[in-house]
C-alpha positions in Angstrom: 26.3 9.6 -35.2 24.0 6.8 -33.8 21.3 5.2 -35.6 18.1 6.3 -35.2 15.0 4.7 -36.3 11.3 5.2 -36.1 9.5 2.4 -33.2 6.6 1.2 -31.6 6.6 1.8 -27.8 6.6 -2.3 -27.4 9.5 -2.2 -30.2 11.4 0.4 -27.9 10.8 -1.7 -24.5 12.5 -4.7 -26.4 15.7 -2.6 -27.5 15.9 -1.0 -24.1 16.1 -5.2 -23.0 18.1 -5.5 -25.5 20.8 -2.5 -24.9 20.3 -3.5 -21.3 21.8 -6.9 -21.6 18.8 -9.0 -20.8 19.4 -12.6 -21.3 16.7 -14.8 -20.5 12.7 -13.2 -21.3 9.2 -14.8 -20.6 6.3 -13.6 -21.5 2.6 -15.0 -22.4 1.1 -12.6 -25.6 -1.5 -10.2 -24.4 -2.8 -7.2 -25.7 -1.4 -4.5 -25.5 1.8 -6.0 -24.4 2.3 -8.7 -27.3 5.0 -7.1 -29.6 7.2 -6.6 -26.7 8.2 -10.5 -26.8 7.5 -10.5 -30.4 10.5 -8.3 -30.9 12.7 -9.2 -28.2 12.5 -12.7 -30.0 14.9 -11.2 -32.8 17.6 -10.6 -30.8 19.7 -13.7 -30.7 21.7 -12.8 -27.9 18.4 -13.2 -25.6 16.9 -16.7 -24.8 12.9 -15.8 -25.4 9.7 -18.2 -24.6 6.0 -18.0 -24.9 5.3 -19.1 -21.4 2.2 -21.2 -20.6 0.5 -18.1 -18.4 2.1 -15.0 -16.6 2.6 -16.9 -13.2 5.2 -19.0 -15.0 6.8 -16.8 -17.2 7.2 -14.4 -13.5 9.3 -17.7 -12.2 11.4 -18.4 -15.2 12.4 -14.9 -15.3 13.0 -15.1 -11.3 15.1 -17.8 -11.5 17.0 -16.3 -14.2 17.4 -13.7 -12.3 18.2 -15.8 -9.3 21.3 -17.7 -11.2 22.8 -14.4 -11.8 21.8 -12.8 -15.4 19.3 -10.2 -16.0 16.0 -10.9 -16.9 12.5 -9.8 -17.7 8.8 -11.0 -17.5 6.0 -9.1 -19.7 2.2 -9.7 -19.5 -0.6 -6.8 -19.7 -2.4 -6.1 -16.7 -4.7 -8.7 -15.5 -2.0 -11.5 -16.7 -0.5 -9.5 -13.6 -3.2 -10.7 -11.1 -1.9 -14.4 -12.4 1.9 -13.1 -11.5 1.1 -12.0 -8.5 2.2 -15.0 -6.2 5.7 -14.8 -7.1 5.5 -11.4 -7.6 4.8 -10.7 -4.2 7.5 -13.1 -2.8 10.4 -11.8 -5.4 9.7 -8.4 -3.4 10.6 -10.1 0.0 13.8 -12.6 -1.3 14.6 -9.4 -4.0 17.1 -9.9 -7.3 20.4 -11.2 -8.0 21.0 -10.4 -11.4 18.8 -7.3 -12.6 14.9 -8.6 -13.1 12.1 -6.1 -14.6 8.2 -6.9 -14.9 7.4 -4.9 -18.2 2.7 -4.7 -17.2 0.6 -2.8 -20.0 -2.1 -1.4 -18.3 -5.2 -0.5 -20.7 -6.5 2.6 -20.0 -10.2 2.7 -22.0 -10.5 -1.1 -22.2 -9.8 -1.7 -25.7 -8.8 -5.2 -25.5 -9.6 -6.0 -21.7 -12.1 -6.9 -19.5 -11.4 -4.3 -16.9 -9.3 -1.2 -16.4 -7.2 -2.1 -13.2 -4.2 -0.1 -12.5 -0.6 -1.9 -12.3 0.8 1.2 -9.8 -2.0 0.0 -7.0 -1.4 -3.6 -7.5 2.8 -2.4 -6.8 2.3 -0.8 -4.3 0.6 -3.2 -2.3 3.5 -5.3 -3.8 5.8 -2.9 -2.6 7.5 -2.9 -6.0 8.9 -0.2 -7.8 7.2 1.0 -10.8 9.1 3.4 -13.6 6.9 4.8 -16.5 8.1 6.3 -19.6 6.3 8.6 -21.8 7.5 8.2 -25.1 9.2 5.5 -27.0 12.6 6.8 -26.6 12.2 7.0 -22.7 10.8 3.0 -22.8 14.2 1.9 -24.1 15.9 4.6 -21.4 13.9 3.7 -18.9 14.1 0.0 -19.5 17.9 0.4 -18.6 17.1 2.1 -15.7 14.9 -0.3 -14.4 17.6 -3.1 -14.8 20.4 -0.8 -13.4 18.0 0.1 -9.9 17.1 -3.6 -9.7 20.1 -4.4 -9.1 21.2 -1.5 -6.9 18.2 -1.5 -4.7 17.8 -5.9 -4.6 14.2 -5.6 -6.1 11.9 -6.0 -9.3 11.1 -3.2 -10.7 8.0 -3.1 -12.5 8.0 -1.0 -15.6 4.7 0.3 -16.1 3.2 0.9 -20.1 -0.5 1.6 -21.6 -1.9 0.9 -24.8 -1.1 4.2 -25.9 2.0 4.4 -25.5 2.3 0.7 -26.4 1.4 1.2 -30.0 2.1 4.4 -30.5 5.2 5.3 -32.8 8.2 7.4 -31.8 11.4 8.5 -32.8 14.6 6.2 -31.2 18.5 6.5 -31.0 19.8 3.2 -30.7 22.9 2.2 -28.7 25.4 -0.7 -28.1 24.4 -3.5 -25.7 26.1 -3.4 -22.9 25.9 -6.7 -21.4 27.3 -6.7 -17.5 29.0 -9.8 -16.4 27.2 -12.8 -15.1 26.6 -12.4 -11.3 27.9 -15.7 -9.6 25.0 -17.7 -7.5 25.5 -17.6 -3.4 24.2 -19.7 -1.0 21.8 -17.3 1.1 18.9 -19.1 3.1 18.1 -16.6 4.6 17.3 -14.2 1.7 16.1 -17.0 -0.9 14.1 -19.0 1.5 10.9 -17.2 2.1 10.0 -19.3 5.1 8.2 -17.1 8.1 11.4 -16.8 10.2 12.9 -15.0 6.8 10.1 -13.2 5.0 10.2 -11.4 8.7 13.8 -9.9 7.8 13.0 -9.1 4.4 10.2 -7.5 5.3 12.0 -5.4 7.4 14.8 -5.0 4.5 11.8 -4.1 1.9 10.2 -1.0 4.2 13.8 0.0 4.5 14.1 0.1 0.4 11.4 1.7 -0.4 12.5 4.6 2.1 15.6 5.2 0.3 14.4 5.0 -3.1 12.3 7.9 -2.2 14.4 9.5 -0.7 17.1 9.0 -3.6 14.3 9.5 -6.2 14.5 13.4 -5.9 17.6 12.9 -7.6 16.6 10.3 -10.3 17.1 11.7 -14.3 13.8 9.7 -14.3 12.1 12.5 -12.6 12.3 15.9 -14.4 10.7 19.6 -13.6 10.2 22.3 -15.6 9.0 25.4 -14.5 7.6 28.3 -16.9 4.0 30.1 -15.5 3.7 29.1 -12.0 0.4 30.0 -11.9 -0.5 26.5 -13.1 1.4 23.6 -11.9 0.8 20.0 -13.0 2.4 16.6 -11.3 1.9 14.0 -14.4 3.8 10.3 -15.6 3.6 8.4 -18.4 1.4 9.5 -21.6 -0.8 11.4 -20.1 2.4 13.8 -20.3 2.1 14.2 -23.4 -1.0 15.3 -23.1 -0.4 18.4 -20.5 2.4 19.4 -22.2 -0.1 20.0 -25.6 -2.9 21.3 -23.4 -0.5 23.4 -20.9 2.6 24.4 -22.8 3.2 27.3 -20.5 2.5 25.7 -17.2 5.0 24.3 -14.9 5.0 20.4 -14.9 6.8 18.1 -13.0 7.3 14.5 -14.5 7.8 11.8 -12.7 9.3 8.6 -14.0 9.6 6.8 -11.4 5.7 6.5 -9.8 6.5 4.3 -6.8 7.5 5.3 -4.4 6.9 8.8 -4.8 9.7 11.4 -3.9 7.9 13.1 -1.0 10.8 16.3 -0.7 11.0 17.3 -4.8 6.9 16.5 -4.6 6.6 19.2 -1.7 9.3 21.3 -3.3 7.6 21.7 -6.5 3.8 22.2 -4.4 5.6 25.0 -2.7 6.6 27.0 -6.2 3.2 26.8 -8.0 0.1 28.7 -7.5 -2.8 26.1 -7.8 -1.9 22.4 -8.8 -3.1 19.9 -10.6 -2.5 16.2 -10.7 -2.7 14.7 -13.9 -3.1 10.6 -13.9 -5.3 8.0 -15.9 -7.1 5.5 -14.2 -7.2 5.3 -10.1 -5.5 8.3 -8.1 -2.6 6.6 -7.5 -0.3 9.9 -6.8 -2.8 12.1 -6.0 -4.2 9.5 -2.7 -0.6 9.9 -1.3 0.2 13.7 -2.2 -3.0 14.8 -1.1 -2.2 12.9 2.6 0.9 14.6 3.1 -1.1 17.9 3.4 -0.6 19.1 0.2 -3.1 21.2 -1.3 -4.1 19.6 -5.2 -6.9 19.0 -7.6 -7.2 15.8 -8.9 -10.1 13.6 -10.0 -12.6 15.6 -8.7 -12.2 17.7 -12.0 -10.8 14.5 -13.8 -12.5 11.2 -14.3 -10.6 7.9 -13.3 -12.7 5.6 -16.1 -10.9 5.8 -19.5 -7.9 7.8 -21.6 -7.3 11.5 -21.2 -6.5 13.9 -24.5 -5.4 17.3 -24.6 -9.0 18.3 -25.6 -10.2 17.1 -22.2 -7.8 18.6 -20.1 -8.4 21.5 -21.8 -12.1 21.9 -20.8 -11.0 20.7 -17.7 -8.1 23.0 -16.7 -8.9 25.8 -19.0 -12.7 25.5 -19.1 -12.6 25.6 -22.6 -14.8 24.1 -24.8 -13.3 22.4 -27.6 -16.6 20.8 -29.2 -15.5 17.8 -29.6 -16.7 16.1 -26.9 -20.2 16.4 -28.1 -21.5 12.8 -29.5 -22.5 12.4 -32.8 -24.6 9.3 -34.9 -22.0 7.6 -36.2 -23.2 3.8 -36.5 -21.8 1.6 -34.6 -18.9 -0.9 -35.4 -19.1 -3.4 -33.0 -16.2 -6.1 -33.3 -17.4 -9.4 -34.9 -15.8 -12.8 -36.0 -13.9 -12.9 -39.1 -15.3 -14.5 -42.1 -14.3 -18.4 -42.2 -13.9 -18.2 -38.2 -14.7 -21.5 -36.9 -15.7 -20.5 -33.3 -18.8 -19.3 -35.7 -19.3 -22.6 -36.7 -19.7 -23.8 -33.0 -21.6 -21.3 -32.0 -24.0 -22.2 -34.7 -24.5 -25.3 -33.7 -24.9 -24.3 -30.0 -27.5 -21.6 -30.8 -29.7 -24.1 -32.7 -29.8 -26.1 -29.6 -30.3 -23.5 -27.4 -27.3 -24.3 -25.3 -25.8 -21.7 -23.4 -21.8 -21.0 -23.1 -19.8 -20.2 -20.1 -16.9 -18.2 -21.8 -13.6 -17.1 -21.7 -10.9 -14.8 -22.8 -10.5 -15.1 -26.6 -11.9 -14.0 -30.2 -14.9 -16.7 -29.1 -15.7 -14.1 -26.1 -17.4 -12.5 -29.2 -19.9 -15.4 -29.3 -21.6 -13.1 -26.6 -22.7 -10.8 -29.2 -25.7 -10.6 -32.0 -26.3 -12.5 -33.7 -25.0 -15.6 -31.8 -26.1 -14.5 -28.4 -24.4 -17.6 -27.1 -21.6 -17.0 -24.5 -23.8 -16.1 -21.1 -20.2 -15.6 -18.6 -16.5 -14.0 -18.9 -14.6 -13.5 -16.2 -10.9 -14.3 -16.9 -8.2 -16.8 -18.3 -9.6 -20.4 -17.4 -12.4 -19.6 -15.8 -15.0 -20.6 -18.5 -14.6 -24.1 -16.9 -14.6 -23.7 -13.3 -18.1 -21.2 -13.8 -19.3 -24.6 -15.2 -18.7 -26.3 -12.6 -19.5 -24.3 -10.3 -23.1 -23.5 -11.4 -23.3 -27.5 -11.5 -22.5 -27.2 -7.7 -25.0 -24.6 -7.2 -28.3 -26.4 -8.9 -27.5 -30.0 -9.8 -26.7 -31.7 -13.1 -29.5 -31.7 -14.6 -29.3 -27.3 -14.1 -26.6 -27.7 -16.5 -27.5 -29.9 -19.0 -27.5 -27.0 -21.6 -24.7 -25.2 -21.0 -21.3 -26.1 -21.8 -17.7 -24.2 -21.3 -16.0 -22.5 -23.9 -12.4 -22.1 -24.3 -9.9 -21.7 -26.5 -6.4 -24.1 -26.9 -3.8 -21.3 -25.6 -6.3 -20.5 -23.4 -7.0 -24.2 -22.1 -3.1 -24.8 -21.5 -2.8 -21.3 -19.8 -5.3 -22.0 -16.8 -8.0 -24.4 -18.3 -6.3 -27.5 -17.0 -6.8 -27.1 -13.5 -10.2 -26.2 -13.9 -10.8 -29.3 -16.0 -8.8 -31.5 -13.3 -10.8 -29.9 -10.3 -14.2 -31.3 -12.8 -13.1 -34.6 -12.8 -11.7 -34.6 -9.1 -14.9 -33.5 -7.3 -17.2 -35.6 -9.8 -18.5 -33.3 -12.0 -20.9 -34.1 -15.0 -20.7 -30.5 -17.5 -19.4 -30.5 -21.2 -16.0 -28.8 -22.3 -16.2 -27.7 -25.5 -12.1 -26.5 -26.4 -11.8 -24.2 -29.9 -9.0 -25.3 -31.1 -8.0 -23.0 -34.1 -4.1 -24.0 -33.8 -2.9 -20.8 -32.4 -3.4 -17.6 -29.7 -5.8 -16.1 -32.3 -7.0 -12.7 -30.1 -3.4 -11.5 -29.5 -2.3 -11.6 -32.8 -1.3 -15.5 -33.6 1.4 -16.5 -31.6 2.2 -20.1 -30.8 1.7 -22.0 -27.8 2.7 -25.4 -26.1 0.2 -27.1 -28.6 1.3 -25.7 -31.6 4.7 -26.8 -32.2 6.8 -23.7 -32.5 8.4 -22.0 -30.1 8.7 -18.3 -30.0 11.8 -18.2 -31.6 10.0 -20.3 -34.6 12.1 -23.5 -33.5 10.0 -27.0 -33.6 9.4 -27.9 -30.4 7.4 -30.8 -28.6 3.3 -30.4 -29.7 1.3 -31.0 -26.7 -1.7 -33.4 -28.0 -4.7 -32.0 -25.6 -6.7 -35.2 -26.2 -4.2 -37.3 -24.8 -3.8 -34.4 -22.1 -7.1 -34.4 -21.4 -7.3 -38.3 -21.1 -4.1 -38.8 -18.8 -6.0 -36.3 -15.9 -8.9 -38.4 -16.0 -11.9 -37.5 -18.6 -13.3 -40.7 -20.2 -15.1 -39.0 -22.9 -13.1 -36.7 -25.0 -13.8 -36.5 -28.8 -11.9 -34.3 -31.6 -14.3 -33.1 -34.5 -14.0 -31.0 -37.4 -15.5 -27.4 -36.3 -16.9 -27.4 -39.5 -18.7 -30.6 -39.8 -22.0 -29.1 -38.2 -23.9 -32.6 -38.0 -21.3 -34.3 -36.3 -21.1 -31.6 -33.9 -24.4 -31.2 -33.3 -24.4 -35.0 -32.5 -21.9 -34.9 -30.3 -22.9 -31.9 -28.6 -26.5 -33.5 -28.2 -25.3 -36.7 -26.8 -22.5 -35.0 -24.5 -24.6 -32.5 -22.5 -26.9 -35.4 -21.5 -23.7 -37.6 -20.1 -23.5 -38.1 -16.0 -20.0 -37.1 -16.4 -17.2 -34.7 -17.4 -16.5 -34.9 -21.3 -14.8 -33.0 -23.9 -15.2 -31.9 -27.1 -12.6 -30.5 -29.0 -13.5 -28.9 -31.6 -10.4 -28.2 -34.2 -9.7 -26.2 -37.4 -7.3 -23.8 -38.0 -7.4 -19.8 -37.6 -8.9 -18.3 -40.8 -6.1 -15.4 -40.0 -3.1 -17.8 -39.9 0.0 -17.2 -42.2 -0.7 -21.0 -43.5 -4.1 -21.4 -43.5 -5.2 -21.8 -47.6 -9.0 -21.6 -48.2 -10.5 -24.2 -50.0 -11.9 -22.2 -52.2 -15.0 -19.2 -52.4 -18.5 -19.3 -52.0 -21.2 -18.0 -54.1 -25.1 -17.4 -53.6 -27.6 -18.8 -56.6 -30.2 -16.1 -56.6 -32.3 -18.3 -58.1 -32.8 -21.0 -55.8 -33.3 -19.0 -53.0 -36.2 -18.7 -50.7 -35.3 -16.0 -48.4 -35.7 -17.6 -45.3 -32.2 -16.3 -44.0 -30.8 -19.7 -42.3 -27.4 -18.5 -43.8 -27.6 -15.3 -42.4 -27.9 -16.4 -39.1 -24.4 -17.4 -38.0 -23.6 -13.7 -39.0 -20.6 -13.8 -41.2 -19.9 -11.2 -42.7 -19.6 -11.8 -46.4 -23.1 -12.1 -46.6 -25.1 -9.7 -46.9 -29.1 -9.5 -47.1 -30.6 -8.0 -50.7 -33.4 -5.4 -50.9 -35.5 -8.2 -52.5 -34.5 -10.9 -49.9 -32.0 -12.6 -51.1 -28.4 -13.2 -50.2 -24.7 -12.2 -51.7 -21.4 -13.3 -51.3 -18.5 -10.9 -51.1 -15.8 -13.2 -53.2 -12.8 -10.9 -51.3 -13.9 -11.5 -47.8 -15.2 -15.2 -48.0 -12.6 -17.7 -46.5 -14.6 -20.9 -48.3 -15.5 -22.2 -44.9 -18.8 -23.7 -46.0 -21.1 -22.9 -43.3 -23.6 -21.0 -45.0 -23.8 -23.4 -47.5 -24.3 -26.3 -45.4 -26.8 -24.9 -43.7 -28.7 -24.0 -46.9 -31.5 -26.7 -47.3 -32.2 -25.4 -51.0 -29.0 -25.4 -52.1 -29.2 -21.7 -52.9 -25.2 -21.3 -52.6 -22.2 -22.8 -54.5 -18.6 -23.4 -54.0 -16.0 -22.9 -56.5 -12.5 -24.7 -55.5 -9.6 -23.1 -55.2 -7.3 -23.6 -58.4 -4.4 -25.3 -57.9 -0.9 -25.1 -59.5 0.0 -28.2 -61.4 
């Protein structure tokens, strides 16, 4: 009997590598696509690394792939937008050994700043795309996808959402099977994607896509079931799961593999049901081509494209029945806020006192954007805190941005932030860098980076210093403080944003949230002494809280001993009580 066992969708992805005989995997951590590295990097038999960003973790899986083992790449979906270069090469020169881009898409944006969908991007890629539904498909289907990389000489993009990322499922674990190494050949004329080449292949990709379609209608990946004809629903992925609660009698047709579509089971199935339905999250992927081949359907003009589906929607939509629990109700609002002993809060403090604005970036410290900090003005992706810097300094002059700075974290810095910093100092910029260094990749769940130390495997590795970094491409002025020490910074800050030239501040103390990270003790308010004017209140932590009569408390449980509030205290209204320690 084989072993089952209970897994997260990302879990089940990993084993399906794993069983698959993946050898080399690259990755950088983004949610909801993290834990897929995370628990690949327990299998010893595969060679695992956090990546710098998603463009490079794409090439080290290529060339993997390229010397003749099978490999993988996972990112979530906009870390796909940084993939795409060699993304849309890899389609031309295809695979040797077996290579599959693992993309979490995020339908409902709970961690991202848009709600793009990986199948478009694919297509335009001309890439595969194979999406499971439930745990135990994403380790299936992840052997698939290495199996038809290699017959078809392409990636093959497996597609996931967060849903089905972090949702748990029942999974029967196999053996690995690992296929022999494929030997390296010479081929110019595939590898090389020069324009005399890329011509050929382009020829050669049209010509694959063709027959996977064709060869799809065949595919275990793509299932039908038919029970009341009278409804019939085309559906992938989690949304599924979905239909299949809503609908239990209708007729469904599943498809696994979502690019390219197989046109003669599609048409097959359209011919057998009485009205049908396509059933897809986010843009109308399916329905777009179904819909051109003359096929009669209702799509999104009875569902929306922005957010998650439920059973409860489809079945107001499908059924016209009204569940109720779509109606909103006043329920307050819990919007997400920096943890207590964060030091981006500490930054932003100092920041908001002197009225300078932030050009942000991906990271916890995009939350500096909210009450009551109000201080990040911009987000637009990885890196780009810097380059918005410069080029509103482009736009209006120096002296336009002589109270703004950039924001960004240390992963985030290394992942894209270095260009933009070299492009400052190349075309003669003047704007502040302020980099939050809090030692790790704090929004995604801590992982380690290039500047930490650790590899993903937990192995000591090379620490990148990003002062000397930042001095070797050319920035004169670059100064480490403690993010804490709120007068130094405020000096600095002061004295940086009136410089006629690039400088950075990096501003360092760990993560609040790390594993290692021991508070120096607890903070406590003194009743008393205080005058209620709320100066601690204003960074917004959230172990204090305001009295009825004015005053302040400390929650003991959630304070991290940080010190802000009571350094900012003029009336020395709060305390500190060291943390005991073992003799």
């Amino acid at each position: 009997m084989k072993d089952t066992k209970i897994m997260l969708g990302n879990e089940a992805i990993a084993r399906g590598a794993y069983e698959a005989g993946v050898k080399v995997s690259a990755a950088y951590p983004g949610t909801p696509s993290t834990e897929v590295s995370e628990n690949i990097a327990k299998y010893d038999e595969i060679y695992a690394e956090w990546s710098p960003n998603e463009k490079v973790a794409m090439e080290v899986a290529i060339g993997a792939s390229c010397a003749g083992v099978r490999a993988m790449a996972a990112m979530k979906h906009v870390g796909l937008n940084v993939a795409a270069d060699p993304l849309y090469t890899c389609s031309y020169s295809g695979v040797n050994g077996g290579l599959v881009v693992v993309v979490a898409d995020d339908p409902g944006i709970y961690s991202s700043q848009n709600e793009q969908d990986t199948r478009m991007v694919a297509r335009a890629a001309m890439v595969p795309v194979i999406e499971p539904s439930d745990s135990e498909e994403a380790r299936v289907f992840m052997k698939y996808a290495f199996a038809y990389s290699e017959k078809y000489d392409t990636p093959v993009i497996l597609r996931t959402t967060t849903r089905l990322s972090h949702s748990q499922g029942v999974v029967t674990m196999e053996d690995r099977v690992c296929p022999e190494d494929k030997a390296y050949e010479h081929n110019f004329q595939k590898n090389v994607m020069m324009p005399v080449n890329a011509k050929t292949r382009h020829k050669f990709v049209e010509k694959r896509l063709r027959q996977m379609a064709e060869d799809a209608c065949d595919m275990p990946l793509n299932t039908v079931s038919y029970n009341d004809t009278s409804i019939g629903v085309i559906t992938s992925g989690i949304p599924y799961q979905y239909v299949k609660e809503a609908l239990p009698n209708a007729s469904v047709l599943k498809l696994g593999l979502v690019n390219p579509l197989p046109k003669k089971l599609i048409e097959e199935f359209a011919s057998k049901v009485q009205t049908l339905y396509i059933v897809e999250e986010l843009e109308p992927v399916m329905e777009e081509q179904i819909k051109s081949w003359g096929i009669k359907a209702v799509g999104k003009e009875r569902f929306t494209i922005q957010g998650e589906y439920s059973a409860n929607m489809l079945r107001e939509a499908v059924l016209g029945e009204k569940t109720g629990l779509s109606e909103s109700f006043d329920v307050p609002a819990r919007p997400p806020i920096l943890c207590p002993g964060c030091p981006h809060r500490s930054v932003y403090s100092v920041l908001k006192k002197l009225k300078i604005h932030a050009a942000g970036d991906i990271g916890c410290y995009t939350l500096g954007a909210v009450a009551p900090l109000n201080v990040v003005e911009t987000n637009v992706c990885m890196g780009a805190s810097i380059s918005t810097l410069h080029g509103m300094e482009m736009a209006k002059g120096s002296d336009y941005v002589r109270d703004w700075v950039a924001a960004i974290g240390d992963s985030t810095f290394l992942h894209t932030g270095i260009n933009s910093l070299m492009n400052m100092v190349y075309n003669k910029a003047t704007g502040t860098v302020i980099i939050l260094d809090n030692s790790t990749t704090g929004m995604t769940g801590h992982q380690e980076h290039a500047a930490t130390g650790k590899t993903l495997k937990g192995e000591t590795t090379y620490m990148i210093n990003i002062y000397n970094l930042c001095k070797s491409i050319g920035v004169e002025h670059v100064y480490e403080v403690d993010a804490f020490d709120i007068d130094e910074l405020e000096k600095i800050i002061k004295r940086e944003c009136a410089r006629e030239s690039v400088s950075v501040i990096i501003a360092k103390s760990p993560c609040a949230l790390l594993k290692t990270f021991v508070p120096k003790g607890k903070c406590f308010a003194i009743p008393e002494k205080c005058k209620k004017c709320g100066v601690c209140l204003v960074p917004g932590c959230p172990a204090i809280t305001k009295n009825n009569d004015g005053t302040v408390s400390i929650d003991e449980t959630m304070c991290n001993g940080c010190g802000l509030c009571m350094k900012r205290c003029k009336f020395d209204a709060i305390g500190f009580t060291p943390r005991k320690t073992d003799k």
